[in-house]
C-alpha positions in Angstrom: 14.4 -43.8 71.3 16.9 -46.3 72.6 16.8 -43.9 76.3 19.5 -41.7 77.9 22.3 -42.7 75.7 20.8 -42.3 72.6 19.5 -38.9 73.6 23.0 -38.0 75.1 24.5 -39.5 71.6 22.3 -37.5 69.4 23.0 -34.1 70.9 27.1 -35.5 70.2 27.1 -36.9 66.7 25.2 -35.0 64.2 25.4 -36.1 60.7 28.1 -34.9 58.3 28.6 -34.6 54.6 32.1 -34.9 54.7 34.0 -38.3 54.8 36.7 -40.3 55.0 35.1 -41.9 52.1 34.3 -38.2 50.4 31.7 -35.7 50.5 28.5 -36.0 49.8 25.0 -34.8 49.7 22.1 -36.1 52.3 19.6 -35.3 49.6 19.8 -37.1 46.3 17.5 -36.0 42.7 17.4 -39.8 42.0 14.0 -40.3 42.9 13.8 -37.9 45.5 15.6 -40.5 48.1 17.4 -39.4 50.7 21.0 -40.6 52.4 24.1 -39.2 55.2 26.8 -40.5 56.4 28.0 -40.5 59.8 31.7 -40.4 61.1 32.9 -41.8 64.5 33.8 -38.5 66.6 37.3 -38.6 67.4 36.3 -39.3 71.1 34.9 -43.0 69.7 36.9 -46.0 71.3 38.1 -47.1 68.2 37.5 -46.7 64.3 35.8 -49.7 62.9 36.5 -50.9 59.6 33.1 -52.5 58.4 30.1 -49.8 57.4 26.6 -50.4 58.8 23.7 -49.3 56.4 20.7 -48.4 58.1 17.4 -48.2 55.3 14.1 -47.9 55.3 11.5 -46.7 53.1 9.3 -44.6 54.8 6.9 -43.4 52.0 6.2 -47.5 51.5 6.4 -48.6 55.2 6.5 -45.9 58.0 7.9 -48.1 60.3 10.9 -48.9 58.4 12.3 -45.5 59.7 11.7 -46.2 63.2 14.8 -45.9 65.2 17.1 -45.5 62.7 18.6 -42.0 63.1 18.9 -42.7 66.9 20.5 -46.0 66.2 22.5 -44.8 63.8 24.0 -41.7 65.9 24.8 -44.2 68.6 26.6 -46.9 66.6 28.4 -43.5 65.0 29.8 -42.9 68.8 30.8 -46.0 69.6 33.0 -45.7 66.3 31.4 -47.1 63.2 30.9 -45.1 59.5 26.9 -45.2 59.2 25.4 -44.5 55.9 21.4 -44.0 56.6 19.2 -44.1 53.8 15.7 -43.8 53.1 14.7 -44.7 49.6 12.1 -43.5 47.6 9.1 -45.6 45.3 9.5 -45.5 42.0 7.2 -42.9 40.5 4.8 -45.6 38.9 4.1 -48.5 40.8 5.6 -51.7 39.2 2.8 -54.3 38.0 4.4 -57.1 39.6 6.5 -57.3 43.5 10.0 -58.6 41.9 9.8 -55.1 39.6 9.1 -53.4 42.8 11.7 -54.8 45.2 14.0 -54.5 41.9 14.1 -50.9 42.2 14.6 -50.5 45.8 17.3 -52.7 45.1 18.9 -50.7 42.1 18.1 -47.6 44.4 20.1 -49.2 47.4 23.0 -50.1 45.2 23.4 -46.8 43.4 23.8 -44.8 47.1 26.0 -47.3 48.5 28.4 -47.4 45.3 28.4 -43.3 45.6 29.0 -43.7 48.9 32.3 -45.3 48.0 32.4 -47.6 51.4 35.4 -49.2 50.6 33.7 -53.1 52.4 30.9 -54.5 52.1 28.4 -52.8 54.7 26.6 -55.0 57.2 22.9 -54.0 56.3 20.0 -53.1 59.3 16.6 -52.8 58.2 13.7 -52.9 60.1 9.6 -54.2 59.4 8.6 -55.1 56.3 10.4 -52.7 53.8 13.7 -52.9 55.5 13.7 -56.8 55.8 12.4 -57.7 52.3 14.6 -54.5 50.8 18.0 -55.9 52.7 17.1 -59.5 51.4 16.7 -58.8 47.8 19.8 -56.4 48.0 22.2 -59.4 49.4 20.8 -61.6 47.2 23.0 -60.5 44.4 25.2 -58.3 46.1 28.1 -58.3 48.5 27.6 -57.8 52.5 29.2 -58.6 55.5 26.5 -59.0 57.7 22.7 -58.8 58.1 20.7 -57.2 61.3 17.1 -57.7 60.7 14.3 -55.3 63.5 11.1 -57.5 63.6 11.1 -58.7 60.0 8.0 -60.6 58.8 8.2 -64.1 59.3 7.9 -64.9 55.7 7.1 -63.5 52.4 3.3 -64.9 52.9 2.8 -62.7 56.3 3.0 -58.9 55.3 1.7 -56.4 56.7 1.8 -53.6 54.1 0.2 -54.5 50.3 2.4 -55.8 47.3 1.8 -55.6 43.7 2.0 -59.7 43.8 2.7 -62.8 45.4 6.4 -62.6 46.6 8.4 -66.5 47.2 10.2 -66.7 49.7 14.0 -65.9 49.5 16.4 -69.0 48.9 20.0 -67.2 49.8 22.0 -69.1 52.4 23.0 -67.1 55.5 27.0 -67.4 55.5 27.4 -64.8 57.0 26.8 -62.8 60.8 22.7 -62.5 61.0 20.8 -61.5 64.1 16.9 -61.7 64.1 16.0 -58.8 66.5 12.3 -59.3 67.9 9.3 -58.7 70.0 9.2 -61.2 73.2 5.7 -62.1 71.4 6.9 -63.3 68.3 9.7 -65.3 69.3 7.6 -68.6 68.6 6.2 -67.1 65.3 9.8 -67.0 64.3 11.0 -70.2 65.4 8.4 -71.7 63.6 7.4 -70.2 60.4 11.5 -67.9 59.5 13.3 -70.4 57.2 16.6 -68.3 58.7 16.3 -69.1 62.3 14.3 -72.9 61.6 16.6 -74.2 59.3 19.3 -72.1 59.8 19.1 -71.4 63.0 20.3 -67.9 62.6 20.6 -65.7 65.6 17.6 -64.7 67.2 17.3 -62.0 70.3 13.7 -61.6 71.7 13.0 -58.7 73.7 9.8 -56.2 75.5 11.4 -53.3 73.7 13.0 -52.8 70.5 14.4 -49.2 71.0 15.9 -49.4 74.7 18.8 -49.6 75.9 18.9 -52.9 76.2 18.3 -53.5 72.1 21.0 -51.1 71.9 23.7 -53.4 73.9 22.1 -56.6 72.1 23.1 -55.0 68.6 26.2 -53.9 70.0 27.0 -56.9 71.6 26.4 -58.8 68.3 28.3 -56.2 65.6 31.5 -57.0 68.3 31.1 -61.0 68.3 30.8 -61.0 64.9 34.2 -58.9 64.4 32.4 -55.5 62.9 
């Protein structure tokens, strides 16, 4: 993933328990979900104040996990706090969609308030589960910023089954978003993602998601934006 640099990154920055913000544990009993935090190495170029939350839900969407370990070792590097989490159903599947994105949301908000991050993080999540997870999250909660990796167009063109029809969300994007996408489905996002039609929200097409080139795209982005 993400080429040279995130190979050279990962074999640098391995994940650590203890933080600036405390110390915790990568494995959690609540619902068997999973988090770590990752420092900036003393060697990073700076220390940035804003956390990035990477999430995903891998035993709902496998390909909310891709990328996000690499990702997250290389933003590490380049001297941000990354908290990466992968959260886990709930043990009975909810009867109805809001129930279900309701506890990924609880879920979410519990690991980031024991994180202790002391600003709101700018959320990444990728696919289905990561988009519609970070949306529902922000909805009612505080974030600086919003990095969506080729998120469904809408709430009516999913890829993975729901319990029940989902709307569409309503929130208004004040805040840094980027749209991160497949060259493919740039004109599937212009035309039918209320964020970058009516909003006209940041978006960045490209061939691959996970090269180096995504890589300086997010970066580029997280420093425009003042991360």
């Amino acid at each position: 993933m993400f080429g040279p640099l995130l190979r050279s990154t990962l074999r640098k920055s391995q994940p650590t328990l203890i933080s600036a913000f405390g110390i915790f544990s990568a494995h959690s009993l609540r619902n068997q979900s999973t988090y770590l935090i990752r420092n900036p190495p003393d060697s990073a170029p700076r220390q940035a104040p804003t956390p990035l939350v990477f999430l995903s839900s891998k035993q709902w969407d496998k390909s909310s996990e891709i990328g996000m370990t690499s990702l997250s070792a290389a933003l590490a590097e380049k001297g941000f706090t990354c908290m990466q989490v992968d959260l886990a159903p709930p043990n009975v599947m909810p009867s109805t969609t809001e129930e279900l994105l309701g506890h990924y949301e609880k879920e979410l908000s519990y690991h980031i308030r024991l994180s202790s991050i002391p600003f709101p993080p700018v959320l990444i999540g990728r696919s289905v589960a990561g988009s519609l997870i970070a949306q529902t999250y922000l909805s009612s909660h505080p974030a600086s910023g919003l990095l969506l990796i080729s998120p469904p167009t809408n709430t009516q063109s999913l890829s993975v089954s729901l319990p029940s029809d989902l709307k569409d969300f309503d929130y208004e994007p004040r805040f840094p978003l980027l749209i991160l996408d497949h060259t493919s489905a740039k004109e599937k996002q212009e035309k039918e993602n209320r964020l970058v039609r009516d909003w006209q929200v940041e978006l960045i097409s490209l061939e691959n998601l996970d090269g180096q080139e995504a890589f300086r795209a997010i970066e580029g982005w997280l420093d425009e934006s003042g991360f």
